[in-house]
C-alpha positions in Angstrom: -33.4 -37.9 -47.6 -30.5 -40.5 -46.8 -30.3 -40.4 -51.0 -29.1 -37.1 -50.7 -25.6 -38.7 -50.5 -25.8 -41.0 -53.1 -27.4 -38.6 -55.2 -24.1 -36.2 -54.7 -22.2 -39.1 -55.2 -23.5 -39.9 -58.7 -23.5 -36.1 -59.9 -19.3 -36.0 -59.0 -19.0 -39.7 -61.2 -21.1 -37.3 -63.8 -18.7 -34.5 -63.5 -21.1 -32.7 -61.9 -19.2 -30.6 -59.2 -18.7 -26.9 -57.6 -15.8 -25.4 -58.6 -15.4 -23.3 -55.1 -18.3 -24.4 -52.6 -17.3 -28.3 -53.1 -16.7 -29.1 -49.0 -19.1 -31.9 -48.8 -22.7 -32.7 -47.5 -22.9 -33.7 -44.2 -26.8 -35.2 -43.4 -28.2 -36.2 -40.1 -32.0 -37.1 -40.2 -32.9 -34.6 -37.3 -30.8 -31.8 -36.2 -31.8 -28.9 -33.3 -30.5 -26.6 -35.7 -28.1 -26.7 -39.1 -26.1 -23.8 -38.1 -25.7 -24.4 -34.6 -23.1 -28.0 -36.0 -22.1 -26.0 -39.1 -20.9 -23.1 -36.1 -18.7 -26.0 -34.7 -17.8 -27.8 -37.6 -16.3 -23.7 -39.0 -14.5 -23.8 -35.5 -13.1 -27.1 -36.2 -11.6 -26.2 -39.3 -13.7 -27.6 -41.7 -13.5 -26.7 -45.2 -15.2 -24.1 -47.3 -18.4 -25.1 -48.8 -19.2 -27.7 -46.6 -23.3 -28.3 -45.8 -25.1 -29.2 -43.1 -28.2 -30.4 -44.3 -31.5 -32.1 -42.3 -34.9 -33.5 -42.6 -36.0 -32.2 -39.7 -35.0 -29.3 -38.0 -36.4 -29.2 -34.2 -34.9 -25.8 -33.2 -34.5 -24.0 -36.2 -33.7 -20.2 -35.6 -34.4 -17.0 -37.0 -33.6 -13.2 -37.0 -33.7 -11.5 -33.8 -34.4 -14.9 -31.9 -37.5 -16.2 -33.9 -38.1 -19.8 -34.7 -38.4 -21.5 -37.8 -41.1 -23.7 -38.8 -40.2 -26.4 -41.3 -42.5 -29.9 -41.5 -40.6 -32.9 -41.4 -39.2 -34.0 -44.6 -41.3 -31.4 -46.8 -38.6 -28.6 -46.7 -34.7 -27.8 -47.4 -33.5 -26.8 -44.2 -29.1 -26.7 -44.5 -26.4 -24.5 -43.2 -23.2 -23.8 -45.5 -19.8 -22.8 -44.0 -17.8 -19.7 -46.0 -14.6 -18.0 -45.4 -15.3 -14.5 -46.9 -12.2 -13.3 -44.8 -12.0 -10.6 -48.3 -15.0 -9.0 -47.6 -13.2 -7.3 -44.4 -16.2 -5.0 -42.8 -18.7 -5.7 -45.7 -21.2 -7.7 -43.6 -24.2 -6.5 -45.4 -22.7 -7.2 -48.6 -22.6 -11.1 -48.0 -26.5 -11.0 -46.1 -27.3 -9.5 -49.8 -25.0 -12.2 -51.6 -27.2 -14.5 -50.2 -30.6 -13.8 -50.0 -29.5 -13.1 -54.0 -28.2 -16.6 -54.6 -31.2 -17.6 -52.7 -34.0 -15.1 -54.5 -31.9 -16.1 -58.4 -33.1 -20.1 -57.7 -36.1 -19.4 -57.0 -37.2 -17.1 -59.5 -35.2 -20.4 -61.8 -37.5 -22.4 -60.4 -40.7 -20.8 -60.5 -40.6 -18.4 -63.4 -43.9 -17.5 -63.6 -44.5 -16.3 -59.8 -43.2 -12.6 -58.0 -40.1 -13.8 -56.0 -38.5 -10.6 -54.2 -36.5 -9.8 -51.3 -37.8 -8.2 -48.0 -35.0 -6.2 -46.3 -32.7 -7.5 -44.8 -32.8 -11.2 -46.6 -36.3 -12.9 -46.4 -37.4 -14.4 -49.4 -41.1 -13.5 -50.4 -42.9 -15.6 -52.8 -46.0 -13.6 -53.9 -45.8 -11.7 -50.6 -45.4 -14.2 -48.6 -42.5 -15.4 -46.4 -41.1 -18.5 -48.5 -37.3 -18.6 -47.1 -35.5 -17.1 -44.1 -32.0 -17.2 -43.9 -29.8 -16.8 -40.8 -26.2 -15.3 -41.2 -23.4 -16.0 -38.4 -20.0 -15.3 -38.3 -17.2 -15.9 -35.9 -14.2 -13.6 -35.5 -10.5 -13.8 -34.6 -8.4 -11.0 -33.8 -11.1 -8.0 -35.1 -11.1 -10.0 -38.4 -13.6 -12.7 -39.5 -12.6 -15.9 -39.4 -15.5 -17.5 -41.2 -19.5 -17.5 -41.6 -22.4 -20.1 -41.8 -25.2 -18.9 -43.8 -28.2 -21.2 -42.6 -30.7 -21.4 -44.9 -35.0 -22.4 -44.7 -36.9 -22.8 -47.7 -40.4 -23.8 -47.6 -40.5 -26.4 -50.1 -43.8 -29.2 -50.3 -44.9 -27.5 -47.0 -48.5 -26.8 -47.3 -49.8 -26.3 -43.9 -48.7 -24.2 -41.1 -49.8 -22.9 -37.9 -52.3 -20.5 -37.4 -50.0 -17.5 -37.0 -48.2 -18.1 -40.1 -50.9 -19.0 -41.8 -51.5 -15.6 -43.7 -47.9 -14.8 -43.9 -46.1 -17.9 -44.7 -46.3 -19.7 -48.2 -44.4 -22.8 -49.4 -43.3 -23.5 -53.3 -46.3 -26.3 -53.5 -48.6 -23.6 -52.5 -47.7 -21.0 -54.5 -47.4 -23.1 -58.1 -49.8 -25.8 -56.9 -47.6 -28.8 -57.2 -45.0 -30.6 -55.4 -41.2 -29.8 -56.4 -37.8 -32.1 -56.0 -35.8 -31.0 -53.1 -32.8 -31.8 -54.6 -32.9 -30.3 -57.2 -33.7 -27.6 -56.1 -30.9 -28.0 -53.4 -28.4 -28.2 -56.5 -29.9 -25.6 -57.9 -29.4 -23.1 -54.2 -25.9 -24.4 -54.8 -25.1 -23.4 -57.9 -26.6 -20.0 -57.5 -24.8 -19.4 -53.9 -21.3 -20.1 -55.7 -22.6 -17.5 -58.9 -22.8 -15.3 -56.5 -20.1 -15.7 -54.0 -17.7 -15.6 -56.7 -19.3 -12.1 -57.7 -19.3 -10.8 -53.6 -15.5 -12.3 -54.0 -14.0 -10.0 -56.9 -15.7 -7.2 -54.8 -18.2 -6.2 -57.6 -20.2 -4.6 -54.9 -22.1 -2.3 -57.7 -23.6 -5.6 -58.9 -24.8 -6.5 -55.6 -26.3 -3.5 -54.9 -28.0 -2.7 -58.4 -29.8 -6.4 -58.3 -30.9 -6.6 -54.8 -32.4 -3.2 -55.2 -33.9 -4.5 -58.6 -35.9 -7.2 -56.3 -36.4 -5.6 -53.2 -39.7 -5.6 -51.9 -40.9 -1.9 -51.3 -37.8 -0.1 -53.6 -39.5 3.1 -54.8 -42.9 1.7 -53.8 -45.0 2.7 -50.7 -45.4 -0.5 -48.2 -47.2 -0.4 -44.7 -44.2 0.0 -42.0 -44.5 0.0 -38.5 -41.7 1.8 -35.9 -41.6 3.5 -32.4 -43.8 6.3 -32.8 -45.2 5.2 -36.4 -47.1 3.7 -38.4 -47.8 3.8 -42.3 -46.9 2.8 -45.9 -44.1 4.8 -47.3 -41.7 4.1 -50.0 -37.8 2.3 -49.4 -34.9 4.1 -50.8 -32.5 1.9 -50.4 -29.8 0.2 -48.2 -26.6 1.6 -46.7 -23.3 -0.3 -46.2 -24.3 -0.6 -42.7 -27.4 -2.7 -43.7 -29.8 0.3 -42.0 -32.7 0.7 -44.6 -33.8 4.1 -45.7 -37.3 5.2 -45.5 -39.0 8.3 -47.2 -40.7 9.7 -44.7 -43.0 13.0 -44.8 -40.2 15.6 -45.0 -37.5 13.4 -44.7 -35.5 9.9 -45.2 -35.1 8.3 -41.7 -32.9 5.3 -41.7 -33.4 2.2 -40.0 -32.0 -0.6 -38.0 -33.1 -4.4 -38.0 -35.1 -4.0 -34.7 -36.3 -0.9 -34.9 -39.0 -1.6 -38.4 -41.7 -4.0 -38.8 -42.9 -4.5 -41.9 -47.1 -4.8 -42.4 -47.6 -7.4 -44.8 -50.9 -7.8 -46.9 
């Protein structure tokens, strides 16, 4: 991917360029993780906007301490650094901004396939896990500072390991051919800036209305699992807090990320 920077390069000489999320691309051929640089490179000042992309991520990192498995050179594995210091206490309103921008490219991309959203920000491509993003922020003085959205999207992948196997899909998989990365890495762009600029004039409303318009299990049973639990019940919806709400027999229990599994098919 070393034409990743050239590439960039001849789309600015093209007047090609992000109005806001314009800090830069900065590749390294093999990284531990994107975010954990992006992390130091937000502490360091860096600007808004600014990537951290790799070919090869060898300790990529997901919610609640998971991994993330991403072939060498098949995926689009990158970190982007943001300063939503306007947001205040709104977490949950920038983990939907961007599982949005993320869920709006790929439905772009692949028009024809069932791209939704499973609480609180995977991607799901026809039911299966095709993206997982990973939201940090650091704080200064009970006020953020900054954030570093990192970002895994299963791109020409076509084979994992056998306990992802049923649950994992890639873009090649799903459509049956191969796809550019960088376009589609312009594309992720462009849609993370469409929607940062909507999460920055506040239009929470918006937010809300079109994840719940593509999130998976809104107003349909799916099979759950919690302490004490187990079985398929409909999703209600998403407080400001993140917890999702569950219709439960005789009532609507609300739920924290650790404390839900989801059964997929």
């Amino acid at each position: 991917m070393h034409e990743f920077n050239e590439w960039l390069q001849a789309k600015k000489k093209a007047g090609i360029s992000l109005q806001n999320l314009n800090g830069g691309f900065h590749y390294q051929r093999s990284l531990p993780s994107t975010n954990l640089l992006a992390m130091e490179k937000l502490a360091a000042g860096s600007q808004e906007g600014t990537i951290v992309l790799t070919d090869h991520q060898t300790r990529g990192r997901g919610q609640q301490g998971t991994t993330w498995e991403s072939a060498d050179a098949e995926n689009l594995t990158f970190s982007i650094i943001l300063r939503p210091v306007h947001i205040e206490h709104r977490l949950f309103a920038l983990s939907k901004m961007v599982a949005l921008a993320v869920q709006d490219a790929l439905s772009a991309a692949c028009p024809n396939e069932e791209v939704l959203i499973k609480w609180p920000n995977d991607i799901l491509l026809n039911r299966k896990k095709v993206a997982g993003i990973l939201i940090e922020n650091q704080w200064e003085g009970g006020r953020i500072k900054g954030t570093v959205a990192g970002i895994g999207l299963n791109v020409n992948q076509v084979s994992f390991s056998s306990d992802l196997a049923n649950k994992a899909t890639s873009i090649a998989l799903s459509t049956g051919h191969s796809f550019e990365r960088k376009q589609l890495l312009w594309q992720l762009v462009a849609s993370l800036e469409k929607w940062y600029e909507t999460l920055y004039e506040l239009s929470v409303n918006v937010l809300d209305r079109q994840y719940l318009s593509v999130l998976y299990g809104y107003h349909e049973p799916v099979a759950i699992r919690w302490e004490g639990g187990e079985g398929s019940y409909p999703l209600l919806g998403v407080n400001d807090r993140g917890h999702i709400a569950v219709q439960l027999p005789g009532e609507i229990r609300h739920f924290d990320l650790k404390e839900i599994e989801f059964l997929l098919p």
